[in-house]
Structure formats: structure tokens, C-alpha cells
C-alpha positions as CSV (number, residue, x, y, z in Angstrom):
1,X,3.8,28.6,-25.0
2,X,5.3,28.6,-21.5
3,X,9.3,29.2,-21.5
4,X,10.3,26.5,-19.1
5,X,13.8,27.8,-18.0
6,X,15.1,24.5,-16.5
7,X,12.9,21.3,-17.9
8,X,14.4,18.9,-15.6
9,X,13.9,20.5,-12.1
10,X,10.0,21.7,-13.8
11,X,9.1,17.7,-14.6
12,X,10.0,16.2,-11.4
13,X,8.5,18.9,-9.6
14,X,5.4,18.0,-11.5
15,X,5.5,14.5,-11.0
16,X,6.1,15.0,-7.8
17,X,3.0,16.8,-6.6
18,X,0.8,15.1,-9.2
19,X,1.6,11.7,-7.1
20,X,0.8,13.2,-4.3
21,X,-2.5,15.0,-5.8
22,X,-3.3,11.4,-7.5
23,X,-3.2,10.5,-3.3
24,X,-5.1,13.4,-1.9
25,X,-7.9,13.0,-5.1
26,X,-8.2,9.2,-4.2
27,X,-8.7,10.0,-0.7
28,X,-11.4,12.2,-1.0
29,X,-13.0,10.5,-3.6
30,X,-13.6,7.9,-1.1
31,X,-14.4,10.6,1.3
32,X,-17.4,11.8,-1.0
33,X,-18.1,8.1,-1.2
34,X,-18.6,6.8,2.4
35,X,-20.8,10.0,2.8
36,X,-23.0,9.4,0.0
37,X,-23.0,5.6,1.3
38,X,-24.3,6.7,4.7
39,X,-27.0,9.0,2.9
40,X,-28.2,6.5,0.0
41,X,-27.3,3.1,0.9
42,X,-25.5,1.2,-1.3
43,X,-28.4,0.2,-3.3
44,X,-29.3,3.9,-4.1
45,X,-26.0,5.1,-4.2
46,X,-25.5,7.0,-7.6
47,X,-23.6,5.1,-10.1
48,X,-20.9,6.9,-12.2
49,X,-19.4,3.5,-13.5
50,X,-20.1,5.2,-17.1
51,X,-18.6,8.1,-16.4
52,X,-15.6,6.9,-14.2
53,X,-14.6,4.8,-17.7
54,X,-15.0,7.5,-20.1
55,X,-12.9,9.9,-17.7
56,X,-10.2,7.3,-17.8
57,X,-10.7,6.0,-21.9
58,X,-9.7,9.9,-21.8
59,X,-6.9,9.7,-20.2
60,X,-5.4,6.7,-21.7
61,X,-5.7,8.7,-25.5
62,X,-4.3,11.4,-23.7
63,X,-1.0,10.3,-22.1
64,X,-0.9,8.1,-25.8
65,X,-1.1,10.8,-28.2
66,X,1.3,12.9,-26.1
67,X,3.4,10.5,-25.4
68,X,3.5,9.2,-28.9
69,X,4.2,13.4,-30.0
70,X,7.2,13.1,-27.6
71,X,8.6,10.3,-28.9
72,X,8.3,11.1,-32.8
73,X,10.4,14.9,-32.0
74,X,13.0,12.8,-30.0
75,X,13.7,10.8,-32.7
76,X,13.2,13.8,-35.5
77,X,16.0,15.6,-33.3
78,X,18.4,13.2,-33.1
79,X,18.1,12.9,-36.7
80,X,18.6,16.1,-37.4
81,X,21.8,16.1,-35.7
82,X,23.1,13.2,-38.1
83,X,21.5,15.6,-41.0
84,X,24.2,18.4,-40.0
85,X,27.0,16.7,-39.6
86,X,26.7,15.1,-42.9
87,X,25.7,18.8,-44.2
88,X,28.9,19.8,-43.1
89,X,31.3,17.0,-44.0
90,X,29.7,17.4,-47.6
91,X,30.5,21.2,-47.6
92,X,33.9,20.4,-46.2
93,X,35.0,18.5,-48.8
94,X,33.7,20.9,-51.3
95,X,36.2,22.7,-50.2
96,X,38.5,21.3,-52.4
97,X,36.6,22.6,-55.6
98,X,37.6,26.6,-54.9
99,X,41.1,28.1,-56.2
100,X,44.1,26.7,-54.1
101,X,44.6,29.8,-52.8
102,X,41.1,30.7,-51.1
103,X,41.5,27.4,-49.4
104,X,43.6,27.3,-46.3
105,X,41.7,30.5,-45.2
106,X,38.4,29.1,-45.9
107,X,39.3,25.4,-44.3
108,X,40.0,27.4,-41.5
109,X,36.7,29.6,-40.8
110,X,35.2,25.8,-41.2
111,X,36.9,24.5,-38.2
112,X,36.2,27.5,-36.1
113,X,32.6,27.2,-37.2
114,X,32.3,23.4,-36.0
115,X,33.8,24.8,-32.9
116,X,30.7,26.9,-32.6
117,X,28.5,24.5,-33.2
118,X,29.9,22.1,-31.0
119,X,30.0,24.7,-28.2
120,X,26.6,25.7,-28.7
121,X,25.1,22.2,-28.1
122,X,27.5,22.2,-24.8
123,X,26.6,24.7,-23.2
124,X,22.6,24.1,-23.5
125,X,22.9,22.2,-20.6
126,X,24.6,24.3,-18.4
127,X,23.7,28.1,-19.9
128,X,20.7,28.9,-22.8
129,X,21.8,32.6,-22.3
130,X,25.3,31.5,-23.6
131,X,23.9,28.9,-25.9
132,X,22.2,31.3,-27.7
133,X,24.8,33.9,-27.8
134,X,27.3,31.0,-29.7
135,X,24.2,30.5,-31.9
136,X,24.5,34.0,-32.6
137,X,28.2,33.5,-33.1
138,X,27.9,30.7,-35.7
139,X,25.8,33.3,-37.3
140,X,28.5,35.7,-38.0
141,X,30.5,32.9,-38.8
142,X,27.6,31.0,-41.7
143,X,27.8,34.9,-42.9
144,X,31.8,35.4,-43.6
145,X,32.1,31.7,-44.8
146,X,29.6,32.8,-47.8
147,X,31.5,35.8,-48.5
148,X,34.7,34.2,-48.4
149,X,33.2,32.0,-50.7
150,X,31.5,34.0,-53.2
151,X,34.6,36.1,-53.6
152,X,36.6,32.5,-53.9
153,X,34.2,31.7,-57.1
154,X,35.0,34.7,-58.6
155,X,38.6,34.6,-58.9
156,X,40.1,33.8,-62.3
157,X,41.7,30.4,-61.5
158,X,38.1,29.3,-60.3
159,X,36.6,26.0,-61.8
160,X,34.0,26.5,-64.2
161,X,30.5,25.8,-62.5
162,X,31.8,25.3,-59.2
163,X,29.5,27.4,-57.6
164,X,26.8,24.5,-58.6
165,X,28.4,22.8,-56.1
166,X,30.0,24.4,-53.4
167,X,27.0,27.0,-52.8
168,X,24.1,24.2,-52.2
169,X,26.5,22.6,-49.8
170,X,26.9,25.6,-48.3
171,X,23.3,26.5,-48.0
172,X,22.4,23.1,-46.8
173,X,24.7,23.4,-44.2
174,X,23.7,26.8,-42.7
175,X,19.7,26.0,-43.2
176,X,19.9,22.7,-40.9
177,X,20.8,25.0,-37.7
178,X,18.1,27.3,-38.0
179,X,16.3,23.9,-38.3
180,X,17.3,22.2,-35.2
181,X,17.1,25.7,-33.4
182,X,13.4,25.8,-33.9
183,X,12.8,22.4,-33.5
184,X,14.1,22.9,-30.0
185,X,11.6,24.9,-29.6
186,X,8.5,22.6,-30.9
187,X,6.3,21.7,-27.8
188,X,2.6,20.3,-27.4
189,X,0.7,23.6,-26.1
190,X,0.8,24.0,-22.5
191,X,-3.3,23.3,-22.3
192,X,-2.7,19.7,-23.1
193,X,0.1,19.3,-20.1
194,X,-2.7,21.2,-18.1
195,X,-5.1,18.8,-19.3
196,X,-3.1,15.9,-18.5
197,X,-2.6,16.9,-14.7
198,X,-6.8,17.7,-14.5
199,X,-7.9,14.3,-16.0
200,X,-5.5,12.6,-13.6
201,X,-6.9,14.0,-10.9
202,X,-10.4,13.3,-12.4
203,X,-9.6,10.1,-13.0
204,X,-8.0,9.6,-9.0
205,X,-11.4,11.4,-7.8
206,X,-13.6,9.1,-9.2
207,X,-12.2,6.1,-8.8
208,X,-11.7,7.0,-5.0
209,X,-15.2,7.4,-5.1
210,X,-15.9,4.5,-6.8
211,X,-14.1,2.6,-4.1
212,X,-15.9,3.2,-1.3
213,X,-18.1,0.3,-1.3
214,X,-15.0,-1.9,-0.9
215,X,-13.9,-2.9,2.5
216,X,-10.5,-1.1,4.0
217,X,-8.0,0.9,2.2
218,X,-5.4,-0.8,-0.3
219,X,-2.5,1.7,-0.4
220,X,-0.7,-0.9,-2.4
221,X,-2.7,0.0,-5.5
222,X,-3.5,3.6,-4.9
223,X,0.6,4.3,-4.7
224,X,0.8,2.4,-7.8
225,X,-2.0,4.1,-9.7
226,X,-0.4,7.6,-8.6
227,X,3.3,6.3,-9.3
228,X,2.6,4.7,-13.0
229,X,0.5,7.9,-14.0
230,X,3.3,10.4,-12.7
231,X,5.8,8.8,-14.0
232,X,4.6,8.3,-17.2
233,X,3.9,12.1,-17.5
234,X,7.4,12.9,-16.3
235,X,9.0,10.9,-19.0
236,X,6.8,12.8,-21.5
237,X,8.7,16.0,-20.4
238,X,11.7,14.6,-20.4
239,X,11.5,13.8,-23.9
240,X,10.1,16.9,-24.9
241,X,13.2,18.2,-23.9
242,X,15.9,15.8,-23.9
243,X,19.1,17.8,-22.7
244,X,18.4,18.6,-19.3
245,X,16.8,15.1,-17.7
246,X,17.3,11.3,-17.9
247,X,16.8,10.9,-21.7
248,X,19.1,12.8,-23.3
249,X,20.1,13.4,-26.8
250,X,23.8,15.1,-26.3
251,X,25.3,11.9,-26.8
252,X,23.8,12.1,-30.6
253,X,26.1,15.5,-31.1
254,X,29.2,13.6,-31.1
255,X,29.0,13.2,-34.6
256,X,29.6,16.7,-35.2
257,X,32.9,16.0,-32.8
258,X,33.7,13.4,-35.1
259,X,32.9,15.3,-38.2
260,X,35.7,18.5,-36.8
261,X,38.1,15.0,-35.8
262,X,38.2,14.8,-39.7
263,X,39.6,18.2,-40.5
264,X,43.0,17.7,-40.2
């Protein structure tokens, strides 16, 4: 899988010089066209009507299927990000289950581990170095939360099968992060974004040569053709990584800002 280091900047590049491939490919499509006109005529010009349809029927599934990927992880993520903070509002009040004593302390790791979180999903969009170093952080943090825990349980004033409680919650709310940390990571392979770009330009080729039977040159729907299909692939990125572009999903994370409101 290619590491793309800043989404954003990477997709409208792409759609960028796909329109402008889309352009050149319909160009000399009609280029090879008008030649084989002049050579054949245009009864015995060869006919690739069949394959011209199949090349685009391609397409189409393509850009669907992908498409159709991107949307179903954009909406697992931001679901995911409900799934924590009701992990850790559940853990939270759990809370209230250990000894008296063991509780101030450990009320206080949780708010400096919701700080973590919090910062982690901030600075995504500015640094991954230093996104990944407070993922590191929160970590540390899941690890002296269970101690502090297990040793909480232990004590003699501690209620009789609290753990049953308290240590799911617990576990539940450490195991959604390494979730959503490799779920940022879940991309289509990058053959099928290679594909994508190669059928376009297939797809442009052929039905440049297609077109050169008709009389003049309508720009009008070439610039369309190239527009719609470069757009459509740019959105697709744009899903696939939703922190960096248009469509974003960081508004989703305020629940976890609401959720460390709540700890007062």
C-alpha cells in the first residue's frame, strides 16, 4: 500500500492531470481517427463500438464499487467515533464502583487520557508524526489506568465482583482505539486507483476515436466527460481519507469533547 503523506494535496493533483489526460486521450483518439478515415473511408473504417462500450461498462463498475468501498469506511469511521465515546463515558462512570479512595486519582488519569485522545484526532490534520506520538501517549496512559485499577480491586474495602464490571469497560474502552487506528489505515490497493486513471484514459481514447466521423469538435462535452470523471475520482479519495480534504469527519470527534465536558 502506498503511504500518501498528505491526501488532500495527492487527490487534487490527480484530478487534476487526469482532466487534462481525459483532454489529451480524447484528442488523439480523434487524431488516430481522422487518419484511419483518410486510409479506410468511413465505410471500411474499423468498428470498435463493442469494444468502446465494454471499456466504459468497465469503468462505470469501477468508479461504483470504489466509490461505494469509500463511502461504507466513511460511515464505519464516524461510527466508530460514536463507539468510543460511549466506551469511555461507560468506563467513566464505572468509576464510581472502586473504593472511595482509588477514585479521585483514577478520575483523574481519565481526564488526562480523553485529553490524549482528543489531541490525537487534532493534530492528524496538521502533524501524523505528532499524531502518532500522542497515540503512543494514550498508550502509556490505557497501561497505568489498568494498573491503577487492578490494584483499586484489590483493596479490602473493594465491592465484591466489581471487577466484572469495571474491567470490560475498561477493556472496551482501550480496544476501540487500536480499532479506529487501523481503520485509518484501511485503503482499496493502490492497483485499483491505478486502474481507475488507465480505464479513464481508455475510455477518453476510444471515444475520441470514435468521434471522428462527427463534424467539428464539441469541447462542451469533452470538458464535461473529463470534469465528471475527475471529479468523481477525487471525491473517492477524499473519502478514503476524510481529515485532510472537503469531506471531513473531525467534526464527528466532538463527541469525545463532549464526553471530557461531562467530567466535572
Amino acid at each position: 500500500m502506498l503511504e500518501i503523506r498528505d491526501p488532500a494535496a495527492f487527490g487534487g493533483a490527480l484530478a487534476f492531470a487526469l482532466f487534462f489526460g481525459i483532454l489529451v486521450a480524447l484528442r488523439v483518439g480523434r487524431f488516430i481517427g481522422e487518419r484511419s478515415l483518410r486510409r479506410y473511408g468511413a465505410a471500411g473504417m474499423p468498428g470498435i463500438g463493442s469494444l468502446e462500450t465494454a471499456v466504459f461498462a468497465l469503468l462505470g463498475l469501477l468508479i461504483a464499487f470504489t466509490f461505494s468501498g469509500g463511502l461504507t469506511r466513511f460511515d464505519m469511521r464516524r461510527a466508530q467515533a460514536v463507539e468510543e465515546a460511549n466506551a469511555i463515558g461507560t468506563a467513566w462512570l464505572r468509576i464510581d464502583l472502586l473504593p472511595p479512595s482509588a477514585q479521585p486519582k483514577m478520575r483523574d488519569m481519565f481526564r488526562t487520557y480523553v485529553d490524549s485522545r482528543i489531541a490525537t484526532y487534532d493534530k492528524i490534520d496538521e502533524d501524523i508524526a505528532a499524531a502518532r506520538r500522542e497515540l503512543a501517549r494514550s498508550g502509556e496512559l490505557q497501561n497505568e489506568i489498568w494498573a491503577q485499577s487492578i490494584a483499586a480491586l484489590k483493596q479490602p474495602d473493594a465491592r465484591p465482583n466489581a471487577d466484572l464490571l469495571v474491567l470490560p469497560a475498561l477493556n472496551a474502552m482501550f480496544d476501540i482505539t487500536t480499532v479506529r487506528a487501523v481503520a485509518t489505515q484501511i485503503h482499496p490497493p493502490s492497483i485499483i486507483y491505478i486502474m481507475l486513471i488507465v480505464f479513464a484514459l481508455a475510455s477518453a481514447l476510444l471515444a475520441g476515436y470514435q468521434g471522428a466521423s462527427e463534424k467539428g469538435y464539441s469541447w462542451v462535452h469533452k470538458v464535461g466527460f473529463a470534469l465528471i470523471v475527475s471529479c468523481t475520482i477525487y471525491v473517492i479519495m477524499d473519502m478514503e481519507y476524510p481529515r485532510r480534504g472537503f469531506i471531513r469527519i473531525d467534526a464527528i470527534d466532538q463527541v469525545l469533547v463532549n464526553v471530557r465536558a461531562g467530567m466535572k
